[in-house]
N, C-alpha and C positions, 0 to 999 in steps of 0.2 A: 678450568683445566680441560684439556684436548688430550684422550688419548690414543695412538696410530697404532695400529695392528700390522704386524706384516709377517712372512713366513708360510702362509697356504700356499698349494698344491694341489696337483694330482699325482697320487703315488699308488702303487700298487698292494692287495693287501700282503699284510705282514711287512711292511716298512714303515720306514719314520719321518718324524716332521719333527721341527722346532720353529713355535709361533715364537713370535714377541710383543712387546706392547709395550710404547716410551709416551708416558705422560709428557704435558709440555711444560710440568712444574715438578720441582721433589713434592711426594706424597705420600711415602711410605709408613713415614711415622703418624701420618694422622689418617691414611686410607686403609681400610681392609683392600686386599685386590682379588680379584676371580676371575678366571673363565665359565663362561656358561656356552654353550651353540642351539640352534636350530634347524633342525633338519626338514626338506620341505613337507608344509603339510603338518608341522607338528610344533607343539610348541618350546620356547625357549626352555634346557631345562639347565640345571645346574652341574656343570665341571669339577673346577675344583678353587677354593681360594687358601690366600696364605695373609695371616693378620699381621699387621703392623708388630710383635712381639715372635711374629717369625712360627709360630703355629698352621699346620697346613690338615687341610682338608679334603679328601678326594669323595668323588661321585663311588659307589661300588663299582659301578659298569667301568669303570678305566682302574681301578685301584691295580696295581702291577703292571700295568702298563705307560701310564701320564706319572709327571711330575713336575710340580708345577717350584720353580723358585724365580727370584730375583737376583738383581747385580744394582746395591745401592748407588754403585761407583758410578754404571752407566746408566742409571735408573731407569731400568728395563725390567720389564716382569718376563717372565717366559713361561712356556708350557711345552715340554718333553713328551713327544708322543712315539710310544712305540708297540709295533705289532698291531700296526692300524688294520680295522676292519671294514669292508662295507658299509657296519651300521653306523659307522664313525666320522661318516659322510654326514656334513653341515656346514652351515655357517657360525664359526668361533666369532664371538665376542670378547675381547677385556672391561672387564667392570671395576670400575670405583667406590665402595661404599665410604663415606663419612664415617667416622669411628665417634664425632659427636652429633652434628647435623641432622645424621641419617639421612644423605643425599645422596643420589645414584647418577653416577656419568658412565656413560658408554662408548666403547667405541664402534665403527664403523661397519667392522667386523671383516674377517678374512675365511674365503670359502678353503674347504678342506674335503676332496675327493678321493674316495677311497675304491678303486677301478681297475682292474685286469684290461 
């Protein structure tokens, strides 16, 4: 499975973005999916995911702000971001966990600039 990130920006802070991320297979029911990012210099950390039972999980640092769902229809993941910050500046990934496997696919990742 391949999956495409798209949606980053440069936006100024206190605005919004909506990533997305379309697998190139349905994965829903057997993938947990997440976002994590990487900011330069630092390493990957964890965003938010949402389990194949529709359960979701946010990082504290975005909790009230990001929301991460899906659209089985268009099998897109998304990630709602609002009231973005400078430190909110990275590179977003979509990730794939196997729900039996425990195998991890990534995607390519799409930058996210948070800049006056």
């Amino acid at each position: 499975v391949q999956l495409v990130e798209s949606g980053g920006g440069v936006v100024q802070p206190g605005g919004s973005l909506r990533l997305s991320c379309a697998p190139s297979e349905s994965i829903f029911t057997t993938h947990r999916m997440a976002w994590y990012r990487q900011a330069q210099g630092k390493d990957r950390e964890f965003v938010a995911r949402i389990a194949s039972g529709g359960r979701q999980i946010l990082a504290d640092s975005v909790k009230g702000r990001f929301a991460i769902s899906r659209d089985n229809t268009k099998n897109t993941l998304y990630l709602q971001m609002t009231s973005l910050q400078p430190e909110d500046t990275a590179v977003y990934y979509c990730n794939a966990h196997h729900n039996f496997l425990n195998e991890d696919t990534w995607g390519q990742g799409t930058q996210v600039t948070v800049s006056s």
